[in-house]
C-alpha positions as CSV (number, residue, x, y, z in Angstrom):
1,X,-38.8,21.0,-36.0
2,X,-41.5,21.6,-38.7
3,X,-44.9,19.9,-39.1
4,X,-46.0,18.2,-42.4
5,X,-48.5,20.0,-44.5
6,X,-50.9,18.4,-47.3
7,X,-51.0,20.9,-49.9
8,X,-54.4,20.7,-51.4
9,X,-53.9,21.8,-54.9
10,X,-51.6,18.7,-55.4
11,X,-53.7,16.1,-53.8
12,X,-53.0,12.7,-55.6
13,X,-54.4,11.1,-58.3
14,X,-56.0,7.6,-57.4
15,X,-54.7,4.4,-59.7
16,X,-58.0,1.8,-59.8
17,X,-60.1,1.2,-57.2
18,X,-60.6,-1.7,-54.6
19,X,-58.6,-1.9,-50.9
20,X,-55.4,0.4,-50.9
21,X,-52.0,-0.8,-50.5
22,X,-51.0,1.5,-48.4
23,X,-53.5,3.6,-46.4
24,X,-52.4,6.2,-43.5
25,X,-55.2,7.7,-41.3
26,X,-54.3,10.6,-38.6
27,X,-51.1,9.6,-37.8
28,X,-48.6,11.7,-35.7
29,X,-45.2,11.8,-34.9
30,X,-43.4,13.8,-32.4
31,X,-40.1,13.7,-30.6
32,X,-39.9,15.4,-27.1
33,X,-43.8,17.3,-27.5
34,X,-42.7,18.6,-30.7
35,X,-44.9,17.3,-33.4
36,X,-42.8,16.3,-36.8
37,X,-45.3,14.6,-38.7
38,X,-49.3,15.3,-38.7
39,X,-51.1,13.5,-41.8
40,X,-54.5,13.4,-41.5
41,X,-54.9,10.7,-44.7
42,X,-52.8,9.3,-47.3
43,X,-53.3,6.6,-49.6
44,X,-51.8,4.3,-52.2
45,X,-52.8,1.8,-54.6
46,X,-51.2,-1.4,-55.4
47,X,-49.5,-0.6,-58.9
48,X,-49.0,3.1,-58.1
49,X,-46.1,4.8,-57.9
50,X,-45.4,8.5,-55.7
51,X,-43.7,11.0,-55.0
52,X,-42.9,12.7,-52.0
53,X,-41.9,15.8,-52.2
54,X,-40.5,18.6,-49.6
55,X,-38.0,20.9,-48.8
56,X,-35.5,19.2,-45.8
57,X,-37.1,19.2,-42.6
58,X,-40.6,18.3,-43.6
59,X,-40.7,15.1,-42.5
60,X,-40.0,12.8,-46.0
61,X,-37.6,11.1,-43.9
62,X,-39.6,10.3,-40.7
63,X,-42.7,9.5,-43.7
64,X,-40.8,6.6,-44.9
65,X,-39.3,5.4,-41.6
66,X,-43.1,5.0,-40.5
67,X,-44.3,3.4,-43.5
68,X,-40.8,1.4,-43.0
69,X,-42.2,0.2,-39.4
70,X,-38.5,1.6,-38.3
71,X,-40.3,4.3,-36.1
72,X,-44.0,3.9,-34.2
73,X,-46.3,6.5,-34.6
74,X,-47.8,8.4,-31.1
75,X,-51.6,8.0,-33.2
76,X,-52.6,6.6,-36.4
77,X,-53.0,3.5,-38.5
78,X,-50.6,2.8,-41.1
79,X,-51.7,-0.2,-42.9
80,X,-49.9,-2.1,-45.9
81,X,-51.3,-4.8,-47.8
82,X,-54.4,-4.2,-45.0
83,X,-51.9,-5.2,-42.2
84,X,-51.7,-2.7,-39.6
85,X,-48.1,-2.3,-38.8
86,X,-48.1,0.0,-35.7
87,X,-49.8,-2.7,-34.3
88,X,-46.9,-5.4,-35.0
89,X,-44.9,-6.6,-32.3
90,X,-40.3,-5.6,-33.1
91,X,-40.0,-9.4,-33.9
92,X,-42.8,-9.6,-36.2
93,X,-42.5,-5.9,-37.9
94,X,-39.1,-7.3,-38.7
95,X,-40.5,-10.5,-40.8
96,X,-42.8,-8.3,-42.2
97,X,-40.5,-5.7,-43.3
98,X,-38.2,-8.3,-44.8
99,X,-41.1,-10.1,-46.6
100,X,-42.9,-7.3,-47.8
101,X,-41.1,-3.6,-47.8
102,X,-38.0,-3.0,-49.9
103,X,-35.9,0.1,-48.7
104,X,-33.1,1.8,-50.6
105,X,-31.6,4.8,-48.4
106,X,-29.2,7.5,-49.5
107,X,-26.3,5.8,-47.3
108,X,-26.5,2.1,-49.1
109,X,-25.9,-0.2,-45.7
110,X,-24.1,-2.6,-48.5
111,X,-22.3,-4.8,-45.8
112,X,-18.5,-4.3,-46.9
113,X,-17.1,-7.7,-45.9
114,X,-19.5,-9.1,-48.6
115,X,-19.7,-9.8,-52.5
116,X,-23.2,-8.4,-54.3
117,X,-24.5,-11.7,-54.5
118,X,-23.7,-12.6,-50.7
119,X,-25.4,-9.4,-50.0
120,X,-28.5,-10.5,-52.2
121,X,-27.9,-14.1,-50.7
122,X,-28.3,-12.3,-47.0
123,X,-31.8,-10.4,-47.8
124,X,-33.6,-13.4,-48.5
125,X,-31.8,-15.0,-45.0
126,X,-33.1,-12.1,-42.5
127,X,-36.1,-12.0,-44.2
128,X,-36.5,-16.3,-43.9
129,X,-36.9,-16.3,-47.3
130,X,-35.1,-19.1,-49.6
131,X,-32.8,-17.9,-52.0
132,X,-34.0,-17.9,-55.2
133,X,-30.7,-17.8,-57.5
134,X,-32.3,-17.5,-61.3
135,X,-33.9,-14.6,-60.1
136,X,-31.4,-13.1,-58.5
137,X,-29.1,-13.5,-61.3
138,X,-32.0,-12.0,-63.8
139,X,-31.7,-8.8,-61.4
140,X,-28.1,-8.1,-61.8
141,X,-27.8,-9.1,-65.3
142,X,-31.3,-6.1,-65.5
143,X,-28.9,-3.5,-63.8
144,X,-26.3,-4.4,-66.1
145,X,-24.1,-5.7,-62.7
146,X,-24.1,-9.5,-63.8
147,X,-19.9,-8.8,-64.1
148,X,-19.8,-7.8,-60.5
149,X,-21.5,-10.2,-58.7
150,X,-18.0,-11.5,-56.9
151,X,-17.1,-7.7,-56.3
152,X,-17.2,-6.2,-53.1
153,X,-18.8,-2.9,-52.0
154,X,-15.2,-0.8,-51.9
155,X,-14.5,-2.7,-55.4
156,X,-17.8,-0.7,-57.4
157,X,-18.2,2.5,-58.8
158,X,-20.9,4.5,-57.2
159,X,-23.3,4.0,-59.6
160,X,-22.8,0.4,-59.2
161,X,-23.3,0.3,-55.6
162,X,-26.3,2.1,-55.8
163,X,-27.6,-0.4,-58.6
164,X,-26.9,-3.2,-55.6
165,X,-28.3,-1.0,-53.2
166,X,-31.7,-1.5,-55.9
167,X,-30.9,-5.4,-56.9
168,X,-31.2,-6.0,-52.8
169,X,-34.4,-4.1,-52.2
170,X,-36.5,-5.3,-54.8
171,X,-34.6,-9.2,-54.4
172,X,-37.8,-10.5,-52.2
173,X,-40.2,-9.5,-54.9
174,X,-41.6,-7.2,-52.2
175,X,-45.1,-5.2,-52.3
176,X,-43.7,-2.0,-51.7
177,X,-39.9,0.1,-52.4
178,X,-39.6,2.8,-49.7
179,X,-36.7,5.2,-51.2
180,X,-35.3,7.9,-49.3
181,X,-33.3,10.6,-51.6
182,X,-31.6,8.5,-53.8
183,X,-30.8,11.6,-56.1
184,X,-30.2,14.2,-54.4
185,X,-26.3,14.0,-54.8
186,X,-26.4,12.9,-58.4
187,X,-26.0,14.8,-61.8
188,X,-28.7,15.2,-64.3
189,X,-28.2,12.2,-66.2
190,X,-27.7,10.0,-63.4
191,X,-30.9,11.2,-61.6
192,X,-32.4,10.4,-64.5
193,X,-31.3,7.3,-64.7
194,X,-31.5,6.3,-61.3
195,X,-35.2,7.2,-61.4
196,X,-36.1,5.2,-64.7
197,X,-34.5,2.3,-62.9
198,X,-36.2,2.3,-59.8
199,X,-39.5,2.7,-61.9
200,X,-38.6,-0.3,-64.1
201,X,-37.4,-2.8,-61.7
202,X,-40.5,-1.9,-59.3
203,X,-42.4,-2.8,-62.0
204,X,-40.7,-6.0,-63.1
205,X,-41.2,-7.2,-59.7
206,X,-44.7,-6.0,-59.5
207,X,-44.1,-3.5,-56.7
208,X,-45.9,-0.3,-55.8
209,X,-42.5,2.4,-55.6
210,X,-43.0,5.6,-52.7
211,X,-39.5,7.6,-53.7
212,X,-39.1,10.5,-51.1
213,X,-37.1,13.9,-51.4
214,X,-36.6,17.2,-52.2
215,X,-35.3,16.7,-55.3
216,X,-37.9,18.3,-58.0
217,X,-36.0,16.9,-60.9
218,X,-38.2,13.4,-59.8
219,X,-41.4,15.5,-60.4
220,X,-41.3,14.4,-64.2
221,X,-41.2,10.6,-63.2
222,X,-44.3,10.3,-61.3
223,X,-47.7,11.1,-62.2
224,X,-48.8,10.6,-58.0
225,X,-47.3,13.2,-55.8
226,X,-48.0,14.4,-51.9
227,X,-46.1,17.6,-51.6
228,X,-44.8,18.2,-47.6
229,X,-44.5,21.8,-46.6
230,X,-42.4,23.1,-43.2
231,X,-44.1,25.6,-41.1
């Protein structure tokens, strides 16, 4: 197992001033003694978009499953929107996480029984959140999926399921898109795209957009970057 280093030389670039959104002091994560994750300090302003970028094995995964409030750290604060989530109860990291993080894995968890819009319908519902149709609809028709909103999962290409995968996450008009390779099986043209589209619906919907991977065809699409190293 390797531990996460912060490569000086590409230390990030700071959007604004004022509180950050996300803000990560000495946090730690280890399975069975062996320590996976050791970040001394990370932040993120609201508005800013990063990049996280290492070689598999450095931790990107266990980075955004931390930030995600899906793992605990053994030390630390992790604070979004100035709410420290290690500190959240399961019940109420879940609320949380439904009201305020969107996540987009590289397995898109698109429930298969479902259409895309009863998939958007059942974000809002685990997050307690009322469904809010016209913007729903303004989503698809913005990922050019408006024509497949019946369809089910096994009925889209994969390009479309990935564009549902993005209509869910950023459905609750959340403060933060966690992304976890989401081009790293993709083609030039489709990483590209599937970058500029993550970018521009973050933005619509005012959210601040953490993509991680080892994919350095991304590097291009941020200007904020923390570079992970295995030792």
């Amino acid at each position: 197992m390797n531990k996460v280093q912060i490569q000086p030389s590409v230390r990030r670039k700071t959007v604004g001033g004022g509180v950050p959104l996300v803000e990560m002091e000495a946090v730690r994560y280890s399975v069975e003694d062996q320590k996976i994750l050791d970040l001394p300090y990370w932040k993120i302003q609201k508005g800013e978009h990063s990049l996280v970028l290492g070689p598999s094995g450095s931790g990107k995964t266990t980075l955004i499953h931390l930030m995600a409030g899906l793992l605990r750290p053994d030390r630390g604060r992790i604070k979004i929107s100035v709410q420290d989530i290690a500190g959240l109860s399961p019940a109420a990291m879940d609320r949380f996480r439904g009201r305020h993080i969107g996540l987009i894995f590289q397995k898109l968890y698109l429930i298969p029984s479902l259409s895309v819009w009863d998939n958007l319908k059942l974000a809002a519902k685990f997050a307690g959140l009322p469904f809010d149709r016209e913007w729903a609809d303004s989503i698809l028709r913005g990922l050019s999926l408006a024509h497949k909103a019946k369809s089910r999962p096994s009925e889209l290409s994969s390009g479309e399921a990935q564009r549902a995968a993005i209509a869910r996450a950023v459905l609750n008009r959340p403060k933060i898109i966690l992304a976890d390779e989401p081009t790293s099986a993709l083609d030039d043209a489709t990483c590209d795209n599937v970058a500029d589209l993550l970018v521009e619906q973050a933005s619509r919907g005012g959210a601040t957009l953490v993509v991680a991977t080892h994919d350095t065809r991304l590097k291009d699409h941020f200007k904020s970057r923390l570079d992970l190293e295995g030792s």
